[in-house]
C-alpha positions in Angstrom: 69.9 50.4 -2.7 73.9 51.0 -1.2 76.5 53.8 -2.4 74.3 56.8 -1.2 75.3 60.1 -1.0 75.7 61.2 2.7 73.9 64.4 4.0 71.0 64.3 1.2 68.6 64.2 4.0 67.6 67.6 6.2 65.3 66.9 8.7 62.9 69.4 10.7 61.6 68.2 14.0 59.1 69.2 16.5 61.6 70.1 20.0 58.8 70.6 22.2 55.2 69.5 22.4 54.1 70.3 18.9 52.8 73.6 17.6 56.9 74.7 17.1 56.3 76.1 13.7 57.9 73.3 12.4 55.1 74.5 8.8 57.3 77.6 8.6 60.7 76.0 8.5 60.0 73.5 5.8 58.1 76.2 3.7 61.5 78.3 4.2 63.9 75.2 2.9 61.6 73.7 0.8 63.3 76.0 -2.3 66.4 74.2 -1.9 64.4 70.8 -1.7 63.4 68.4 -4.4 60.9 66.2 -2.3 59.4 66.8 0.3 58.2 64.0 2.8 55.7 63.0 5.8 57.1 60.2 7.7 54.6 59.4 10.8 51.6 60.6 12.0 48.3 61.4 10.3 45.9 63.9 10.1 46.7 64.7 14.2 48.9 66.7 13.2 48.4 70.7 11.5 50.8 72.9 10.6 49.7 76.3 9.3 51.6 78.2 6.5 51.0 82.0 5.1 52.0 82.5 1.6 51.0 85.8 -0.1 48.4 86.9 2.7 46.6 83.1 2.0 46.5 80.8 5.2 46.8 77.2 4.7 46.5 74.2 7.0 48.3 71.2 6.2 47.4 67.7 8.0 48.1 65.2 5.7 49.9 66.9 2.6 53.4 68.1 3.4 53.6 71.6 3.5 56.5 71.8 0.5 53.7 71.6 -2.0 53.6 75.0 -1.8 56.4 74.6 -3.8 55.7 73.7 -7.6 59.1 71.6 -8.3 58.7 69.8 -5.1 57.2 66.6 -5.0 55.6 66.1 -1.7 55.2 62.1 -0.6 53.3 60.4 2.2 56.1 58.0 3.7 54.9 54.6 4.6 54.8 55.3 8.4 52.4 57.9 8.1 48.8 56.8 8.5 46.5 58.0 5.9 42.6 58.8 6.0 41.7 59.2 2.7 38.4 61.1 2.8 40.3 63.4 5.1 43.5 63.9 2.5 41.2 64.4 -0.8 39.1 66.5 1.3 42.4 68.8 2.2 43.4 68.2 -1.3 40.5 70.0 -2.6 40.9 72.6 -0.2 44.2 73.8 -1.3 43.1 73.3 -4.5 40.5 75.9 -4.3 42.9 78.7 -2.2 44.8 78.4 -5.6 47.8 75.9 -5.7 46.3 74.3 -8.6 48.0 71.0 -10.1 48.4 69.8 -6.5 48.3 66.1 -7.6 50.8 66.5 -10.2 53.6 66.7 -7.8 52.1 64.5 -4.7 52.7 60.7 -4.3 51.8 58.0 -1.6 53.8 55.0 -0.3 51.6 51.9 -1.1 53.4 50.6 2.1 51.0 53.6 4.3 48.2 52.0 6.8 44.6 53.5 6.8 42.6 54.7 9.2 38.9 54.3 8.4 35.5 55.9 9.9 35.4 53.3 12.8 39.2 53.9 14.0 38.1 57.6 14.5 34.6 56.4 16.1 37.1 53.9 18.7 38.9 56.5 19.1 36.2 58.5 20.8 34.8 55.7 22.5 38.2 54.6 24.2 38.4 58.4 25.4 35.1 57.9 27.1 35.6 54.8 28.7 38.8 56.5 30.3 36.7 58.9 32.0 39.5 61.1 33.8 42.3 59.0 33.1 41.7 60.2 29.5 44.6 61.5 27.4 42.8 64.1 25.4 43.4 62.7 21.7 42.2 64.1 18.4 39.9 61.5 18.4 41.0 61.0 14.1 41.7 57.6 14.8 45.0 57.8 14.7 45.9 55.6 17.8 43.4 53.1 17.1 44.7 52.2 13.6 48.3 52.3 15.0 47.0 49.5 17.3 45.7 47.6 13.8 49.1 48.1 12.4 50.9 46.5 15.3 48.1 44.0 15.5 48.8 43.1 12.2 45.3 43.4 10.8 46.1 46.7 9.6 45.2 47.3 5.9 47.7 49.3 3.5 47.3 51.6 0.1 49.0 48.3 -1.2 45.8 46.2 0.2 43.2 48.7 -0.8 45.2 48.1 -4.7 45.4 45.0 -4.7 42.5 41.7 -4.9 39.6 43.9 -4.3 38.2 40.4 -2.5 41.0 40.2 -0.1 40.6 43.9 0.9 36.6 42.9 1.5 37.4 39.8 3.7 40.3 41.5 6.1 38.2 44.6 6.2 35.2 43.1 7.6 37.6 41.2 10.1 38.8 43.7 11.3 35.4 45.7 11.7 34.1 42.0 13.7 37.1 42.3 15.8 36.5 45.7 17.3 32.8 45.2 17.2 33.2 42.2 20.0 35.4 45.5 22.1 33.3 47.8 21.6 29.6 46.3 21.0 28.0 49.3 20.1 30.1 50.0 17.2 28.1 50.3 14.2 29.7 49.9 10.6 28.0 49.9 7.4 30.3 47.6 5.8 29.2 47.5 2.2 28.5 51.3 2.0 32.2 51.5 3.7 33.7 49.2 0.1 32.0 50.7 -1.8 33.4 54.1 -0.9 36.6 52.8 -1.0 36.5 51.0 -3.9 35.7 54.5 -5.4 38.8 55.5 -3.5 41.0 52.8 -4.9 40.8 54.1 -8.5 41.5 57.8 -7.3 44.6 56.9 -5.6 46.0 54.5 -7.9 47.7 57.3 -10.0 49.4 58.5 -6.6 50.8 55.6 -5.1 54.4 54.5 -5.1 56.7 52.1 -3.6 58.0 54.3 -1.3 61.8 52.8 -0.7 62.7 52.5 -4.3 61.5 55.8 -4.5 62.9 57.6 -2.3 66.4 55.6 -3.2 65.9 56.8 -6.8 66.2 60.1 -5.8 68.8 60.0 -3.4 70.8 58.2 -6.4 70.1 60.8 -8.4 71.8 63.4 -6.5 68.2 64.8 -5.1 67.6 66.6 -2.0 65.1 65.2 0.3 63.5 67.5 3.6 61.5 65.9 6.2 59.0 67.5 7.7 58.8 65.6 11.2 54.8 66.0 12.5 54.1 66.3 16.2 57.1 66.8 18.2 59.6 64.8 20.3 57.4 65.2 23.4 54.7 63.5 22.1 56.8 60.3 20.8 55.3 57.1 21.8 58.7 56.0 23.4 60.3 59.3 24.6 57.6 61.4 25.2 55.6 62.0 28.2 53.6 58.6 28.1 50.9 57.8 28.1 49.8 61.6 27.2 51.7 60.9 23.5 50.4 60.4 20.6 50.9 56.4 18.6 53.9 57.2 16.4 57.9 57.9 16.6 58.3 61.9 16.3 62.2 61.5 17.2 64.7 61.0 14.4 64.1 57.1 14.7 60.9 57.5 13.0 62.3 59.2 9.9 64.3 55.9 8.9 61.2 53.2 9.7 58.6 55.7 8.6 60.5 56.1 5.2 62.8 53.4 4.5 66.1 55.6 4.7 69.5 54.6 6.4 70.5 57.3 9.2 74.0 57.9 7.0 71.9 59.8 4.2 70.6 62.6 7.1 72.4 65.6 7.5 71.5 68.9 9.3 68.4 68.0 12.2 67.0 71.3 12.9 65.0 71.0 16.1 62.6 73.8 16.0 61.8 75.4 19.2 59.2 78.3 20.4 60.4 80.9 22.1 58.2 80.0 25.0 56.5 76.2 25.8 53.1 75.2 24.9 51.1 72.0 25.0 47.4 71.0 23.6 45.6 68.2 25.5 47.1 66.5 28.6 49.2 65.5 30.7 52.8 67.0 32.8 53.6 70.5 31.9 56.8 71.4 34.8 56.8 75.1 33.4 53.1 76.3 32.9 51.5 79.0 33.4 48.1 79.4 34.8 48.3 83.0 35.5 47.7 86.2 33.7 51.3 85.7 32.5 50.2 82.2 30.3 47.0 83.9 29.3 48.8 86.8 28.5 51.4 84.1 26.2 48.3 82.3 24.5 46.9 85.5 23.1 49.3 87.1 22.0 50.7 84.0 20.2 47.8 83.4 19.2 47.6 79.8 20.5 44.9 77.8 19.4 45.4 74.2 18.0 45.7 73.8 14.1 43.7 70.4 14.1 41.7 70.8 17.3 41.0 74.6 17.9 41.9 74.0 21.6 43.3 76.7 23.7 47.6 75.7 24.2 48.7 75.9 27.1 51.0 78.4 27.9 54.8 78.4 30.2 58.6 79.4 30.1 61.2 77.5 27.8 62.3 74.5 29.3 65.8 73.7 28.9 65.9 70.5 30.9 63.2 69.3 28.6 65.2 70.2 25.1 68.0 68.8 26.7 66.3 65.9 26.7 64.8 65.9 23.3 68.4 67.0 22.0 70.1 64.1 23.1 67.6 61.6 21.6 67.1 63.1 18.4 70.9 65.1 17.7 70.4 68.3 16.6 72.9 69.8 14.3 71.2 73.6 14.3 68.2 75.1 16.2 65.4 77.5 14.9 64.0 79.7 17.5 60.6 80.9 16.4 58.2 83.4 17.7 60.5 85.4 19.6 58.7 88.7 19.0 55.3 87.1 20.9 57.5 88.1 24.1 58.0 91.4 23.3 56.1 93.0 26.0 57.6 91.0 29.2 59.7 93.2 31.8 61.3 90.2 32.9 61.4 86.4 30.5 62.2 83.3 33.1 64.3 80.1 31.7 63.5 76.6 33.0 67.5 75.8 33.8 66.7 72.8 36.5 64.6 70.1 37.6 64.4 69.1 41.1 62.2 66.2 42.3 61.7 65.3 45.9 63.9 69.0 46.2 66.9 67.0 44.8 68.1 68.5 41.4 68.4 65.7 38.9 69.9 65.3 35.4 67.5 63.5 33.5 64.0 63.6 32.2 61.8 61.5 34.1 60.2 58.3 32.4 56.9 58.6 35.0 54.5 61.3 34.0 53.5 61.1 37.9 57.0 62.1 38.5 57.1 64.5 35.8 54.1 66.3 37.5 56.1 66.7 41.0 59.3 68.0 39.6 60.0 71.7 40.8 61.4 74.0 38.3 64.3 76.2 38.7 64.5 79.5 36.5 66.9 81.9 35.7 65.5 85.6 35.2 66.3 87.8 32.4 65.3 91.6 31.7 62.9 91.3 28.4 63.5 93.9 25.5 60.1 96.1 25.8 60.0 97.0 22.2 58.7 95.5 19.1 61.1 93.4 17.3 58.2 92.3 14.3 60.1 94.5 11.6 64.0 93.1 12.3 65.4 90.6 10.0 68.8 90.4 11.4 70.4 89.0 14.4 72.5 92.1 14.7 69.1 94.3 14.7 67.8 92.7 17.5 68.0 94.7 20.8 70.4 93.6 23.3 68.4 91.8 25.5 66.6 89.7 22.8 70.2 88.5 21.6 71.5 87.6 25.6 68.3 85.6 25.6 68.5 83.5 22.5 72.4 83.3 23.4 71.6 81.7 26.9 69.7 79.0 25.0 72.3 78.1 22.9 74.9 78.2 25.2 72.4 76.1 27.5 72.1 73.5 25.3 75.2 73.4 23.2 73.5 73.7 20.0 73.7 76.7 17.8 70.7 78.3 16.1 70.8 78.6 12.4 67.5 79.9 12.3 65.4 82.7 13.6 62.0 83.0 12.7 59.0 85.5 14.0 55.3 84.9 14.2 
């Protein structure tokens, strides 16, 4: 497994809360890529890509299997719901990439969420009441909790003694039926669904590491496509409104089984503008006709839950943030043109909290919620910018703008992208 080539590795994270276009970016690198890989999350996440006038919504399946010499994998930290991935299977299937499967594997190493981790998933939202923290409600939390548990199951499990997976799948449905007695599982119509899903996924699954090592050996590019974003990571993010996995760069190594000397460029992808689906501290939203005005134009609406986003300013504090935990190498600024419009484009530049400026991102979501915002104002372009392709192109305005970010953050952006 040693002697591997450095900078093999490209990795595209979420900078925000999600919904970055982080889609976009992979299907833009994913040329230059020879696998393409998932490394947390589940079907909680969506990222939408448009390829020849056809839309298509990724949750599960990487979005480089647009590609046809790409091999998309399912990393071992990603959990899986396989109803939920043949079902999207079939669906890109049918708007034409055809031979999907040929060029799509699964680590055997994966966890998976059944039909009762999405149903305790609801129920646990509903005993919150309003302390709730407005999840997906795909179970994604609930079979995190399994895997840390250790009473998890694995692709590995479901492939192995078909009598072992029976006895620790029962288990575990007896252990959350004594939390939650209302929880109602049709065990044997559950195995036998999934004894039906054992034989289709058998082809599929891989040992991940080896894998992944193989083609790093080989000389092989690998991209990442990070789901989620860094301000929904279980440690760094604004807990408890977060989802259950690592979206920073620490989850690429434990949710693939790489060393952090194979990465090379991070690209943290950032909107032009903030937004955020579900709950929780948002320091630069808003609720006026300026954030409605931001959510339809940008057509914000949630990939996985068709939820409005939320709509604010850029905040720098808060990529600062991200940027220092996950080590961006190169921005990409996307959707720049959905501000068009705005006489005037406000930047996030400071925090204050009890009306004393501070320098870091606060831990406490309560604290989070107090902070004051300080902006910097900047005269917006008022003219369509949906036809340029080059930086030079842009109008003036739209260049001092993206140039404040970078010299903001101290991070250039390689990338520009547009709605």
């Amino acid at each position: 497994m040693s002697n591997l080539s450095k900078g093999l590795v490209t990795v595209v994270l979420g900078a925000q809360w999600g919904d970055e276009g982080k889609g976009k970016v992979v299907d833009m690198l994913a040329p230059k890529a020879d696998l393409v890989c998932r490394c947390q999350g589940g079907n909680n996440a969506g990222h939408t890509v448009v390829v020849d006038g056809v839309e298509y919504d990724f949750h599960l399946v990487p979005s480089g299997i647009i590609h046809p010499h790409c091999t998309s994998l399912i990393g071992n930290g990603v959990v899986v719901h396989l109803p939920g991935l043949y079902e999207e299977l079939k669906q890109i299937e049918e708007k034409g990439l055809q031979g999907c499967q040929d060029r799509f594997v699964i680590s055997d190493r994966a966890h998976l969420v059944f039909d009762f981790h999405q149903e305790v998933d609801s129920l646990q939202e509903t005993e919150k009441g309003k302390q709730s923290i407005g999840t997906t409600k795909k179970g994604i939390g609930p079979c995190y909790s399994s895997k840390a548990a250790r009473n998890g199951l694995r692709v590995a499990d479901l492939l192995g003694d078909f009598y072992i997976f029976r006895e620790k799948f029962t288990n575990m449905v007896q252990m959350y039926q004594k939390i939650f007695p209302n929880l109602k599982v049709d065990c044997e119509n559950e195995l036998v669904k999934y004894r039906f899903y054992a034989d289709k996924i058998r082809p599929l699954a891989v040992e991940s590491v080896s894998y992944i090592h193989n083609a790093l050996r080989s000389g092989k590019k690998v991209l990442v496509e990070g789901a989620n974003a860094a301000m929904l990571d279980v440690d760094f993010g604004t807990y408890p409104y977060v989802t259950s996995s690592n979206c920073s760069i620490g989850g690429v190594c434990t949710g693939l089984g790489i060393p952090p000397s194979t990465i090379g460029d991070i690209i943290g992808v950032i909107k032009a503008y903030t937004t955020r689906v579900g709950d929780g501290p948002f320091p630069t939203e808003l609720t006026d006709h300026i954030g409605q005005l931001l959510q339809e134009r940008g057509a914000e609406i949630g990939v996985t839950t068709k939820r409005k986003r939320r709509c604010g300013w850029l905040d720098i504090p808060m990529l600062k943030f991200t940027s220092a935990v996950n080590g961006y190498t190169a921005l990409c600024i996307t959707k720049l043109d959905i501000l068009d419009t705005f006489e005037e484009i406000r930047l996030c530049v400071q925090y204050l909290l009890n009306d004393t400026p501070i320098d870091y991102f606060p831990s406490r979501a309560e604290d989070l919620a107090n902070v004051k915002v300080q902006y910097v104002t900047m005269p917006g372009w008022m003219t369509s910018i949906e036809n340029v392709r080059k930086m030079s192109d842009l109008p003036q305005q739209a260049r001092a703008y993206l140039v404040k970010i970078e010299e903001e953050l101290g991070i250039p952006s390689k990338y520009y992208l547009l709605s």
